[in-house]
N, C-alpha and C positions, 0 to 999 in steps of 0.2 A: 979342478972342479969348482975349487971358492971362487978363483978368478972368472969364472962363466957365471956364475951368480950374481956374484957383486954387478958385474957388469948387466947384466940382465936387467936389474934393478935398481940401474942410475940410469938407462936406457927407458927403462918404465918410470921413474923420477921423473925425467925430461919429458914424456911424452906426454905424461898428468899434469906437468905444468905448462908447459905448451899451448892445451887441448882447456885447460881451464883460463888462461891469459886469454884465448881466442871465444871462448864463448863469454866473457865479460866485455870485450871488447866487441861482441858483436849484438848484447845485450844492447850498449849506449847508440851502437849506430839505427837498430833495428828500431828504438824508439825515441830513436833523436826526432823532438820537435823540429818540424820547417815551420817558415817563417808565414806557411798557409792554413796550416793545421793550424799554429798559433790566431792566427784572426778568427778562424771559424771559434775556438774558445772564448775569445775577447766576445764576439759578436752574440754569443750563447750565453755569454753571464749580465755583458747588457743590456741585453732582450728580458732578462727575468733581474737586474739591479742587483745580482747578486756581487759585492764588491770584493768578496774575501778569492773568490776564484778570479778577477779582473784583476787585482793586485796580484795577484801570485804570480804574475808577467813581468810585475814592473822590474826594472833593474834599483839598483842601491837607493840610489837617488834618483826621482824624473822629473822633469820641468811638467807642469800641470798649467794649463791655462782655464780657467773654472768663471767663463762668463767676462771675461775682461781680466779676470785677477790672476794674472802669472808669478810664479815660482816655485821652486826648488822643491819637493818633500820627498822623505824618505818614506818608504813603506807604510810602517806605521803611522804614521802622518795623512798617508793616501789616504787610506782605508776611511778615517775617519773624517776628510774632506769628502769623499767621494761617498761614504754610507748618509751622511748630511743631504748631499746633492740629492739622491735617490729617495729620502725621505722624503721629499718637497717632491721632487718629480716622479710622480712612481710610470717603470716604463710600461708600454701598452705591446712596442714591437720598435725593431730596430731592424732598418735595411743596409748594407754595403753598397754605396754608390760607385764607388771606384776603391781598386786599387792596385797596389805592383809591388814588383821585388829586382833589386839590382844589386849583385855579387850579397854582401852580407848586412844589406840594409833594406825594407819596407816600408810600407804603408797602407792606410786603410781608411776611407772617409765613408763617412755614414750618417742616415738621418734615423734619429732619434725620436719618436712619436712618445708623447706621453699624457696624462690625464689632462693636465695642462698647456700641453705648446706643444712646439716643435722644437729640435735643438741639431747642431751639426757636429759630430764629432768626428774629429782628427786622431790618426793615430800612427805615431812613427815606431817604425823599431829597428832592431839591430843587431845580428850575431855574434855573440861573442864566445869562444871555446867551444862554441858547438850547440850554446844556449840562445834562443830568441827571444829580447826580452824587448818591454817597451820600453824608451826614456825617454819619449813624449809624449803627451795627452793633452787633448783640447773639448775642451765642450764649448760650444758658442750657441749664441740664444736664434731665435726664428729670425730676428730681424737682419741679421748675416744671411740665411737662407735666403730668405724672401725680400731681398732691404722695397720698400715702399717710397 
């Protein structure tokens, strides 16, 4: 009779571990970001400048091109380049002109309307483990859009 127990309840062990492996694992599929949903976010935080949800994309480090002035910054770094930018150009509306996706890499160009100007930004990103992050960003001024 022990031995039918025991066993019963390595059986039921196994089937709770199982049964909870798979619903965790179907938690990260079920709300793994694509690399489309990701844009619609991008495109929604810079439509309202909001920088803290535009960063929350960026990977480690991303190459930022910010008007002519390219390099490297981490996160924190971004934030604070890009809450600067927003400050100066507050946006009005931001459209997606084009974009695509190929195996685990994207993109997203868009014009940017603001009290001020016009501006074109570029947006690359990239999957990595499952996550779709950006690690590149470009803002270029009207004159790129429209050159005269």
């Amino acid at each position: 009779m022990k031995t039918k127990y025991e066993m019963l309840r390595k059986l039921l062990v196994y089937f709770m571990s199982v049964l909870l492996l798979l619903v965790s694992k179907a938690d990260t599929l079920v709300f793994q970001d694509t690399p489309e949903s990701v844009v619609k976010k991008i495109a929604e935080a810079i439509e309202k400048g909001d920088v803290e949800s535009l960063t929350r994309n960026f990977f480690k480090t991303v190459e930022i091109d910010l008007l002519g002035d390219e390099n490297f910054y981490s996160q924190a770094q971004s934030v604070l380049l890009l809450r600067s930018f927003f400050e100066k150009n507050i946006p009005v509306k931001f459209t997606i002109n084009h974009q695509g996706a190929k195996d685990l890499t994207a993109f997203a160009i868009g014009t940017l309307q603001c009290k001020n100007g016009l501006f074109r930004i570029s947006i690359f990103l990239k999957t990595e483990q499952g996550k779709t992050y950006i690690h590149q960003f470009r803002i270029e001024p009207e004159s790129v859009i429209n050159p005269k």
